[in-house]
TITI-657902 format. One record per residue (C-alpha): residue number from 1; residue in three letters; x, y, z. Coordinates in steps of 0.1 Angstrom, whole numbers, m for minus. Layout:
BEGIN
num,residu,u,v,w
NUM,ala,X,Y,Z
...
This chain:
BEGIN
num,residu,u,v,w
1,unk,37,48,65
2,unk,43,13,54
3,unk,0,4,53
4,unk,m5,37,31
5,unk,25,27,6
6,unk,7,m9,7
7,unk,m30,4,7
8,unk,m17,33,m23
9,unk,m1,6,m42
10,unk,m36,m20,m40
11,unk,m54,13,m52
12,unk,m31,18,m80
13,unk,m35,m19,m86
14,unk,m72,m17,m90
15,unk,m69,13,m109
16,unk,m45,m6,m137
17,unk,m75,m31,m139
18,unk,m99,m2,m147
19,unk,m76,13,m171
20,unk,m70,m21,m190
21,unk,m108,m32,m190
22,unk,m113,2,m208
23,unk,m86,m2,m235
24,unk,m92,m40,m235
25,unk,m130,m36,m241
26,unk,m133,m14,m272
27,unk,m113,m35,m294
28,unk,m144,m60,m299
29,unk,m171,m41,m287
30,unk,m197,m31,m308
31,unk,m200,6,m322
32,unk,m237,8,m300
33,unk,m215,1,m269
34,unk,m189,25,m270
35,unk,m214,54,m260
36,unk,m222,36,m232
37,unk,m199,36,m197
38,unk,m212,8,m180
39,unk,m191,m14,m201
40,unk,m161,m5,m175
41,unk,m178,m19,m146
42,unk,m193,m52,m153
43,unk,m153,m67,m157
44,unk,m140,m53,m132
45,unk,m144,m72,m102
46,unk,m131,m105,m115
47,unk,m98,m126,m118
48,unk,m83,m98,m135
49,unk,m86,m71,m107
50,unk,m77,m96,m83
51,unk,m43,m106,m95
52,unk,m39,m68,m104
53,unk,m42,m59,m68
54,unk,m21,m89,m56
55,unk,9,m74,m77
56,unk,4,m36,m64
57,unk,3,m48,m31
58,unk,35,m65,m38
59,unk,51,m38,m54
60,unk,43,m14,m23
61,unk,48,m40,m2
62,unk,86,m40,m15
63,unk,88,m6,m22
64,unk,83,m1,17
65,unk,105,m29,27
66,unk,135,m10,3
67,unk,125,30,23
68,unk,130,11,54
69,unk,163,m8,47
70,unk,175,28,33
71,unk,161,50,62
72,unk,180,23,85
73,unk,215,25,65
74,unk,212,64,66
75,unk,205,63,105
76,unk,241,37,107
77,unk,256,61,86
78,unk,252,92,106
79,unk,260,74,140
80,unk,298,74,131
């Protein structure tokens, strides 16, 4: 469970970077450009996606460390 919660939050991670190089982009492209979708993918394997994947593996990486430290108080607590 832990590698899914890590590998779901890289994917969210990379799909932030997508999301941001779409929003990002149209504010100075031109008006010829927006038609096109292309636009998206020529950013998006740069710094950017890499430090956005960095932090979503983080955050899943924490997010699984914090299900395990409950899953482990909730097994203590239903020993007594």
């Amino acid at each position: 469970m832990k590698k899914r919660i890590i590998a779901a939050g890289g994917f969210i991670g990379i799909l932030f970077s997508t999301w941001d190089s779409m929003v990002d982009h149209p504010d100075s492209a031109s008006l010829s450009d927006h038609m096109k979708i292309g636009f998206i993918f020529h950013s998006v394997f740069n710094l950017k996606t890499l430090i956005y994947l960095l932090i979503g593996v983080a955050f899943g990486w924490i997010i699984s460390v914090i299900i395990n430290k409950i899953s482990e108080l909730h097994r203590e607590w239903n020993d007594f």
